[in-house]
C-alpha positions in Angstrom: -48.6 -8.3 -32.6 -44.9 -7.0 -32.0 -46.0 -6.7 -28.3 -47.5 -10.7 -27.9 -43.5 -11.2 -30.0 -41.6 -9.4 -27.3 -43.5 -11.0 -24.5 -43.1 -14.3 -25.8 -39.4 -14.1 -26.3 -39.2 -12.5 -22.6 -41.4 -15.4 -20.7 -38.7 -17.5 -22.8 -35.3 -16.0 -21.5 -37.1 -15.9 -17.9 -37.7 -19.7 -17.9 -34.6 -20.2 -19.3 -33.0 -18.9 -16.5 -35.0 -20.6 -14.1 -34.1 -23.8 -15.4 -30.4 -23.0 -15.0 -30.7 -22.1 -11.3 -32.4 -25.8 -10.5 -29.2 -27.5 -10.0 -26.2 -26.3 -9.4 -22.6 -28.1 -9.4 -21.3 -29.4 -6.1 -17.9 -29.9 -4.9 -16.3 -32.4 -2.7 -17.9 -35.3 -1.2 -21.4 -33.6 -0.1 -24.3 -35.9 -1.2 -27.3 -34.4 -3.5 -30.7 -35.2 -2.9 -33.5 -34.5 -5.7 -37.0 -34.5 -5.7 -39.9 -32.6 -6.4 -41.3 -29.5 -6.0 -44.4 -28.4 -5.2 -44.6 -26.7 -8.4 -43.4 -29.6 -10.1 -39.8 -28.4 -11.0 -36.9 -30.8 -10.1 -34.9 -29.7 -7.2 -31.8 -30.5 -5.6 -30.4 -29.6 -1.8 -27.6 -30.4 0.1 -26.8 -33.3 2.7 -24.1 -34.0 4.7 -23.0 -31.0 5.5 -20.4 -30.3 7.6 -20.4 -27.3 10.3 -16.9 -26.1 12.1 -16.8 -24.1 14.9 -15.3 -20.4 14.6 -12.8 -20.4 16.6 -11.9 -16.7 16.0 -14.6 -15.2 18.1 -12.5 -14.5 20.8 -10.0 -12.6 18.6 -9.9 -8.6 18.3 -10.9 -7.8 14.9 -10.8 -3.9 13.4 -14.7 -3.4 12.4 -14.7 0.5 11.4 -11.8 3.2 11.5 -12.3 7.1 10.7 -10.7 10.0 11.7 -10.4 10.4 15.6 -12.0 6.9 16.0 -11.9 3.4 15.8 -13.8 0.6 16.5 -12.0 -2.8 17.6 -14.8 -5.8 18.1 -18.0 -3.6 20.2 -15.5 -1.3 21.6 -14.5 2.2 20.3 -11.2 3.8 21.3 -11.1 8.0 19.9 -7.2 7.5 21.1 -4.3 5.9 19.8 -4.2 2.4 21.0 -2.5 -1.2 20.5 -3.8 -3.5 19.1 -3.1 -7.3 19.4 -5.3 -10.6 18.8 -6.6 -10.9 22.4 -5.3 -7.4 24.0 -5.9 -3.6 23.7 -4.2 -1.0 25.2 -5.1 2.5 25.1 -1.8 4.9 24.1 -3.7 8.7 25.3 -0.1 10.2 25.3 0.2 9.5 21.4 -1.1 12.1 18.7 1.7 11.7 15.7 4.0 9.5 14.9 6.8 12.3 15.9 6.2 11.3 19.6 7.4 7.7 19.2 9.5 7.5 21.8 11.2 4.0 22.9 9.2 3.3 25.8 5.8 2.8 23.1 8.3 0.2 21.3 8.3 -1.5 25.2 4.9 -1.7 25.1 4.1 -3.1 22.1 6.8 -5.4 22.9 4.9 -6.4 26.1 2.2 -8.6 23.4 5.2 -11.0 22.2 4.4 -10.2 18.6 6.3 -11.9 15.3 5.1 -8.8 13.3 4.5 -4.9 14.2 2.2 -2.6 12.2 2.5 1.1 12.7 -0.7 2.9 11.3 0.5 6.9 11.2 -2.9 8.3 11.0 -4.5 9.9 8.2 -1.3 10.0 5.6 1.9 7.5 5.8 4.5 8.8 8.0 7.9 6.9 9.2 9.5 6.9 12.6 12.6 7.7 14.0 15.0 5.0 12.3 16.3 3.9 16.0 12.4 2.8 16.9 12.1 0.7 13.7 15.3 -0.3 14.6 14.2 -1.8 17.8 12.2 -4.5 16.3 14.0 -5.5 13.7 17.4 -6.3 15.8 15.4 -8.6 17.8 13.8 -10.3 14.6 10.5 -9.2 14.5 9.0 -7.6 11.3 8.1 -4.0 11.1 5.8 -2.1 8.9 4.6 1.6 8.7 1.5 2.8 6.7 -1.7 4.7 6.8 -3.6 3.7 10.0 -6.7 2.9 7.0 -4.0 0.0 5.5 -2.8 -1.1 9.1 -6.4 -2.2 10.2 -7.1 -4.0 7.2 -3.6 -5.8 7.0 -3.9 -6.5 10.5 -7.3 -8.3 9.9 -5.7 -10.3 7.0 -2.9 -11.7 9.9 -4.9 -12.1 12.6 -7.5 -14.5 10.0 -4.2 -16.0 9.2 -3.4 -17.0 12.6 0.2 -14.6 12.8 0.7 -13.1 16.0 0.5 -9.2 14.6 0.5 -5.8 17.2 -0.8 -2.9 16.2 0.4 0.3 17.0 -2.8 2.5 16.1 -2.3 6.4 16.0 -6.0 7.4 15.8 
């Protein structure tokens, strides 16, 4: 008897929730259409809808990073590299961020960026004040952190449109 109770109250809470997915609210100006099913529930779906292009396909996004690699878009770099929304460049000469030397500030400033990201590997490390210097006296922001929190700001800015380099040390 308990058992048929239990099963009764369990069929219940089932339907129950199937009657709550039916129809769900809409926002904006998309049209519902209802009908029904061929179980005889009512049903409604979506018209109208509106598809947009992505127009980010052709941008470099940071899929994967780990230790001695990452992966920008198909391609995987196991050195330090930058990174920009339509350019990489490999940086082999680069193990730590005690090797900055001006000439990697050049490069990065080759890609005409609005804000630099320096990812120092592994742990958070800061350059020699004159490199940060370097980008900052010609206006452009500048940002050291973990090369983990570098590839996932820089995939925040790029969705945002900024024009963001990244200086990767792999």
């Amino acid at each position: 008897m308990q058992g048929n109770a239990l099963r009764g109250a369990r069929q219940q809470s089932l339907e129950q929730r199937r009657a709550l997915r039916r129809v769900r609210p809409v926002r904006g100006k998309t049209k519902i259409q209802g009908g029904r099913g061929a179980a005889g529930g009512d049903f409604a779906y979506l018209s109208n809808m509106r598809f947009t292009q992505d127009l980010t396909s052709n941008v470099n996004v940071i899929r994967s990073y780990a230790r001695g690699e990452l992966r920008v878009n198909d391609d995987v770099f196991h050195d330090s590299v930058i990174v920009a929304t339509s350019r990489v460049r490999a940086e082999p000469a680069l193990s730590d961020v005690s090797e900055l030397v001006m000439e990697h500030a050049d490069h990065v400033l080759e890609f005409d960026p609005e804000l630099v990201l320096l990812g120092t590997g592994h742990r958070q490390a800061f350059p020699a004040a004159a490199f940060a210097a370097r980008f900052l006296a010609s206006g452009i922001g500048f940002e050291a952190m973990d090369t983990g929190a570098a590839c996932r700001t820089f995939n925040v800015l790029v969705s945002e449109q900024r024009r963001v380099v990244a200086l990767l040390i792999v």
